[in-house]
N, C-alpha and C positions, 0 to 999 in steps of 0.2 A: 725217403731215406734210402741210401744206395752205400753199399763197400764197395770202395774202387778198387784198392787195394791190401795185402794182407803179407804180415814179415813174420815167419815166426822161428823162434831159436830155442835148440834142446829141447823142446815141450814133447812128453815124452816119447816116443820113437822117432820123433821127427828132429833133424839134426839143423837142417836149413831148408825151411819154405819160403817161395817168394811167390805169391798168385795174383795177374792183375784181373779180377773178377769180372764177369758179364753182366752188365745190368738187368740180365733176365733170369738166367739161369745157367750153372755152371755143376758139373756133374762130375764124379769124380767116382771113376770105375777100378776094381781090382778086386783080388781074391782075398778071403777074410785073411784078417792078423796083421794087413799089410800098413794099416796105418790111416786108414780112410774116416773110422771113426773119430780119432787121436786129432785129425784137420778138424772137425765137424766143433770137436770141443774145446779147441784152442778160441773158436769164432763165438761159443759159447761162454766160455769162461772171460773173453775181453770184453761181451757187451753186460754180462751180469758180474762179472769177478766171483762166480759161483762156481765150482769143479759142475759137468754133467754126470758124471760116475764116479770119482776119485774120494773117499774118505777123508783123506789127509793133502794137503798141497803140494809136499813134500812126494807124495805120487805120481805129479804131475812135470816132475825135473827129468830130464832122460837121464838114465843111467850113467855114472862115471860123470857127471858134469854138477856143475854147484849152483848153479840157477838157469833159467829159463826165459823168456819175453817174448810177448807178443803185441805185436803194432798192428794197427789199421787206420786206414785214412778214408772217414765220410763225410758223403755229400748230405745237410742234413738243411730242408727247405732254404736251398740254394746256396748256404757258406760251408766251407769246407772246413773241417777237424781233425787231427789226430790225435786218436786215445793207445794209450798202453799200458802193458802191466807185466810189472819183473814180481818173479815169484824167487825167494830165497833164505835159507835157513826155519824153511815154513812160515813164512811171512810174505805178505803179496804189497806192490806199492804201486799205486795209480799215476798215470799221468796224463795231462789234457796240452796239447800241441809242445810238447817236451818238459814242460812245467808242473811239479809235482802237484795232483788233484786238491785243492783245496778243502773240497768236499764232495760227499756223494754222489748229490745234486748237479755239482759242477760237472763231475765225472761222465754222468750216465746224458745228461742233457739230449734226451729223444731218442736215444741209442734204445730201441728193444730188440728181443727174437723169440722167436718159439721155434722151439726142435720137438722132435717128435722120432721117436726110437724103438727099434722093436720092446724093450724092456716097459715101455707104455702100456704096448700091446697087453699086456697080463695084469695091468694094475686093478681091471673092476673085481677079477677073482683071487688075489690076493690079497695080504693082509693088511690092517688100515694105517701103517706107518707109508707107505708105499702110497694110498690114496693122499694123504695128508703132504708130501713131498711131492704130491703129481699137481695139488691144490693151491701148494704156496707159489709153485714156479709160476702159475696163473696170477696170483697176487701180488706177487712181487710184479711182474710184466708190467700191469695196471699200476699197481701204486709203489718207487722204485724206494719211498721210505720203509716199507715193508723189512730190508735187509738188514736196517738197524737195528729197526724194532725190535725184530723177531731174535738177533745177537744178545739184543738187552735179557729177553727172554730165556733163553740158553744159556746163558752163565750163570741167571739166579737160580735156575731149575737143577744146573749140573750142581752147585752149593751145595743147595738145600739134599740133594738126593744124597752126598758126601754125607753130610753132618747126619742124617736119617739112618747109613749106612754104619757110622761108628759109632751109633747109640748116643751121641751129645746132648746135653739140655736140651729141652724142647724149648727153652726160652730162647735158643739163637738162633732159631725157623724165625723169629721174628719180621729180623728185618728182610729179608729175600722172601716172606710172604709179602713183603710190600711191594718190594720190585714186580713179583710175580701176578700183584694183581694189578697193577696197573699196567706192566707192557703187554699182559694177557689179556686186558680189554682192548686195548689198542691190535691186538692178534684178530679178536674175534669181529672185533668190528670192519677190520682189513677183510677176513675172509666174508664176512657176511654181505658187504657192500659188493665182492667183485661177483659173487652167487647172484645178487638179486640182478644184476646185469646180464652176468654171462648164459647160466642156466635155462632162461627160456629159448636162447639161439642154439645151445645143446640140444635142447630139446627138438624144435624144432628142425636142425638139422640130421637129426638121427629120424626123424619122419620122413624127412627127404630121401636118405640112405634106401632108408630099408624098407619104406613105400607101401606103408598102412599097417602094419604088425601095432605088438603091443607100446603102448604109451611109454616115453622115458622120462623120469627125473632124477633130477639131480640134488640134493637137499645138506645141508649143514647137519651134523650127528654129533653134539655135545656129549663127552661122559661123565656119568655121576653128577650132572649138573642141569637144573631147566634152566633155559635161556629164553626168553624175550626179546627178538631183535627189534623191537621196537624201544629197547629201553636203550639210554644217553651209556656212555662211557663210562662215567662216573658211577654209573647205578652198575653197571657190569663188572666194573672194579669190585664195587662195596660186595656184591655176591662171590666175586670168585673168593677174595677175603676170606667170606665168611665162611665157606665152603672148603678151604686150605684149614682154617680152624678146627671146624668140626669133623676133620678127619685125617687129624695131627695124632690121636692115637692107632688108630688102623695105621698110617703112614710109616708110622715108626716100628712098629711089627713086622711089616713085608719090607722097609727097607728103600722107600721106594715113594714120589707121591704122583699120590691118583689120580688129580682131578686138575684141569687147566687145558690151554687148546692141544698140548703136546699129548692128550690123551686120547683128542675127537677123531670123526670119522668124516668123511664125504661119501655118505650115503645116496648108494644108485639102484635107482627100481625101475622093471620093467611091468607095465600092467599092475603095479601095485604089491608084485613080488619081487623078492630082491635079487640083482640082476648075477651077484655072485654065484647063488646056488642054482638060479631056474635060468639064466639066457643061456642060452647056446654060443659058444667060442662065436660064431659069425656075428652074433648080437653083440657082443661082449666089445670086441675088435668095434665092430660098428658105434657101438656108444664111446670110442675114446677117438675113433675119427670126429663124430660130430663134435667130441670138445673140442679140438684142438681148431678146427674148421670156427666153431663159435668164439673162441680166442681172438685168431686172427681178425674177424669181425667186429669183435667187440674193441680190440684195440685202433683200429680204425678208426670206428664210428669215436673213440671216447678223444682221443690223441690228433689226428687227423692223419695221420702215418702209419700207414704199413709198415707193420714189424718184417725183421729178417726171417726167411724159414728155414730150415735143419730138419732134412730129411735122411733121418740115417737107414738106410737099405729094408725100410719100412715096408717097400713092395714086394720082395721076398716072403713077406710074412702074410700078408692080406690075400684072400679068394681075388683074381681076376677080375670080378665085377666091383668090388669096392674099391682095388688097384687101377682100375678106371677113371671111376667117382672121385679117386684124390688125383689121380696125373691130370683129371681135365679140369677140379678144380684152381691146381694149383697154376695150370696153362691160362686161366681164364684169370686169375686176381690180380696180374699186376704184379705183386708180390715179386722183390728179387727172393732167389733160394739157390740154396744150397744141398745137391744130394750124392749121396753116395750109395752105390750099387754094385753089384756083384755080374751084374750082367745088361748090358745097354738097352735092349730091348724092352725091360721091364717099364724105363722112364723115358721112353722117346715121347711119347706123346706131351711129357710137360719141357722136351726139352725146345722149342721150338730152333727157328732159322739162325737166329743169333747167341743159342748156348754155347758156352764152352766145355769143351772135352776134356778130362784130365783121368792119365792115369796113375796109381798111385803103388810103389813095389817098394819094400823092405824101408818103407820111409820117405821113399824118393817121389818126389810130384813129379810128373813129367805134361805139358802141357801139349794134346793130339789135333791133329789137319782137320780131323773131319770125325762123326760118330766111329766107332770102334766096331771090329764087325766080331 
């Protein structure tokens, strides 16, 4: 899978992008504020229609302006496609070689990427809304029904939390505890399948890293709830059900309900202690390199295609020796990528002979002869 090319309009600071991209790597250098991230999540937002930071969509329109769009055109096992998407009045509309997306499906058709931001960097010591958001973007990657699902899920959760919130009969939890437990096994089952895959290449890539320290895993953290991942859909269903019921009075007390995947953790240990309290920031760092490393892998091995990478000015943030460890991995995978830096030296080694140079001021790409010194 390759982006050839990339148009992007008012998306926010950026007025007019036009980048024809390197099939290897293409790099895009400037001082922070300038706008380098803003490319990074344009390229993001067209292959997942996900914001990477933005709350609202409505965020993502540059100021003074009423919508925004971004095209790209890939090469995807050998036929060419162009996808887009106009964002406007808070609403986003897909489209597949100018023709409005029929469906998701249609839409995303082999299109993945994984980014990777300093904002990662912090996710194993912070709190577990933040692991849970670092977890779906991994799931969704793998399996792209995920985005539905998990929409179906949020709307019955947001209901149900209203109606909780203005004291309503508890008989009209009823039916959005249906909703909730059936798109909530189809959640858990999504996150639990891309775990049993992904997890052991985390693992093992963070031995690699960090080269005989203590052991890492990675495990699924249900709350208020035992789970059996061996159990079918339908049996996950009938438990979270019943578990929505029996704590339909507490729920309504706090306002609030407690129990479903929007509750769980992605629980990470080093040596058998949890890596929050006891790793050390270089462990820490190091266990979200290896996910993102086992990512890329895993979609590979599962897809037969190398996902896009989004490397947002990551190297800045990383000790030298594991800012190594990622520029020579990423020199080494094949992998086209995409990064942004603050200073060129940091990502020479992944940019090889035929990167592209770009720098980025107040909005403006400008495309450079040669490394920048």
């Amino acid at each position: 899978m390759r982006l050839s090319s990339l148009s992007i309009l008012d998306f926010r600071n950026l007025a007019q992008v036009e980048l024809v991209a390197s099939v290897r790597a293409t790099i895009v250098v400037g001082q922070n504020g300038q706008g380098k991230t803003n490319l990074l999540e344009a390229i993001y937002f067209l292959a997942t229609l996900k914001p990477l930071r933005a709350a609202r969509l409505a965020e993502l329109v540059r100021f003074g302006t009423s919508s925004a769009q971004i095209s790209g055109r890939f090469l995807l096992k050998g036929a060419e496609r162009e996808i887009s998407v106009q964002i406007a009045d808070g609403l986003r509309q897909a489209f597949v070689d100018k023709k409005k997306a029929q469906s998701l499906e249609d839409y995303f058709g082999g299109v993945s990427v994984v980014a990777f931001t300093p904002d990662d960097l912090e996710i194993v010591k912070g709190g577990p809304q933040g692991r849970r958001w670092f977890l779906d973007r991994a799931v969704f990657n793998r399996f792209p029904a995920f985005l539905k699902e998990s929409r179906v899920y949020a709307r019955a959760l947001k209901s149900r939390n209203r109606l909780l919130k203005e004291g309503a009969d508890l008989s009209y939890l009823e039916a959005y505890d249906e909703t909730l437990a059936q798109s909530g096994a189809k959640i858990w089952r999504r996150r639990q399948a891309l775990l049993a895959e992904l997890a052991p290449r985390a693992e093992e890539a963070f031995d690699h890293i960090v080269r005989g320290t203590d052991a890492a895993r990675f495990m699924y953290s249900p709350s208020n709830i035992e789970l059996d991942p061996l159990k079918d859909e339908a049996e996950l269903a009938a438990a979270l059900r019943r578990m929505l019921q029996e704590r339909t009075p507490r729920d309504a007390e706090r306002g609030f309900t407690s129990v479903g995947p929007h509750a769980d953790d992605l629980d990470i240990s080093l040596g058998g202690r949890a890596a929050r309290s006891y790793g050390s920031q270089g462990q820490q760092r190091a266990l979200v390199l290896a996910w993102k490393i086992a990512e890329i892998e895993n979609l590979q091995q599962a897809t037969g295609v190398l996902p896009l990478l989004l490397l947002d000015d990551v190297s800045s943030e990383l000790d030298p020796e594991r800012n190594a460890y990622l520029m020579t991995y990423v020199s080494q995978s094949g992998a086209q990528v995409f990064l942004t830096t603050t200073s060129a030296s940091l990502v020479a080694r992944a940019a090889g002979a035929d990167a592209r140079w770009c720098e980025m001021k107040r909005g403006v790409l400008s495309v450079l002869s040669g490394i920048p010194s």
